[in-house]
N, C-alpha and C positions, 0 to 999 in steps of 0.2 A: 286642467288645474289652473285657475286664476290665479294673476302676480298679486302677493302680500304687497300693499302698500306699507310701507312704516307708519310708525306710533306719532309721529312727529311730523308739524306742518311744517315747511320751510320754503323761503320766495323763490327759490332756483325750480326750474322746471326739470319733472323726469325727463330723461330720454326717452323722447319720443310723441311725446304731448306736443299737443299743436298750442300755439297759444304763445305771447310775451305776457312777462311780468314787468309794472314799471317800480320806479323806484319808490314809488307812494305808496304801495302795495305794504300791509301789515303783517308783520311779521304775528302768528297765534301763538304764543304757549301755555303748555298743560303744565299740570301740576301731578308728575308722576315722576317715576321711580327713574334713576339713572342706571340702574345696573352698578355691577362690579366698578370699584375707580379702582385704578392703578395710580402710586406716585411715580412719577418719572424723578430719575436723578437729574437734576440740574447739570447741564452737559456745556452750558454757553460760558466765553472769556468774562472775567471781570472786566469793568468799565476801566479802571486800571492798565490793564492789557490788552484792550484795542484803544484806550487812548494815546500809548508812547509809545514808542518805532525806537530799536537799538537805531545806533548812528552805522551806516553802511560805510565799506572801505572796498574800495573796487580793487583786484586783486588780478592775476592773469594766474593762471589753471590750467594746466593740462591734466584730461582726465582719461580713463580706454574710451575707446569705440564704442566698448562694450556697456557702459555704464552712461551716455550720452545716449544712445540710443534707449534704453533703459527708460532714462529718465522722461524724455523728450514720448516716449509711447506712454508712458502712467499721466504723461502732465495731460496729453491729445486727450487720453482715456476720461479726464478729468474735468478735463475744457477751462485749462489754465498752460502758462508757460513754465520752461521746465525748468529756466534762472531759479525764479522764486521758492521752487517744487524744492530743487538742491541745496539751496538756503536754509529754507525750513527745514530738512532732514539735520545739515550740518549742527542748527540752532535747536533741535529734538535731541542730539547725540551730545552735544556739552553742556545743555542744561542736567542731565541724568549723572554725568561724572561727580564724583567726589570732591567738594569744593577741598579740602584738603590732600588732593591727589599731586603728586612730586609733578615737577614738572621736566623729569628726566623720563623720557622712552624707555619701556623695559629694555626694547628690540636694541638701543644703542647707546644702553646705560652700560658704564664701565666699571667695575669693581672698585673700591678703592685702592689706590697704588699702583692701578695698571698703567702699564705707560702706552702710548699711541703710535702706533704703527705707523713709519712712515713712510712716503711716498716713495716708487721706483725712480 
């Protein structure tokens, strides 16, 4: 069974053909049918949001074992470092919050009129 060449010429050489194409080389086109298009969703940042950078505040962190480790194999995974990788997540997780969200922790929100336990 002979390989189906495609419908379309193009300068890049098949695999496997002997021969260079230089750069002078003309590119041919027909005048035929594309098939099916599909739109793609626009998926890229506005110019907007790769032109400004929040202002960074260096901070010191202790995190688990468990979650540096974590991080530090997704970034390897990714072929990036894992600083940035955990930045972006933290900066993924409060842009999603409630810009009207209390700024009291449920976990260590006190009722009102409770008084605070003191120290031994």
């Amino acid at each position: 069974m002979p390989i189906e060449r495609p419908r379309f010429v193009s300068s890049v050489p098949v695999i496997g053909e002997r021969g260079r194409l230089s750069i002078s080389t003309r590119i041919k086109y027909r005048d035929e049918s594309l098939g099916e298009i599909r739109v793609v969703p626009d998926f890229l940042p506005s110019p907007a949001e790769l032109a400004f950078r929040d202002e960074g505040i260096k901070v010191t962190l202790v995190l688990s074992k468990r979650s540096v480790d974590f991080s530090k194999a997704e970034a390897s995974r990714h072929h990036t470092q894992n600083q940035p990788l955990i930045r972006r997540l933290l900066d993924a997780y409060v842009e999603r919050q409630p810009q009207d969200a209390s700024s009291r922790s449920p976990r260590t929100a006190r009722p009102p009129g409770a008084r605070k336990r003191s120290a031994l």
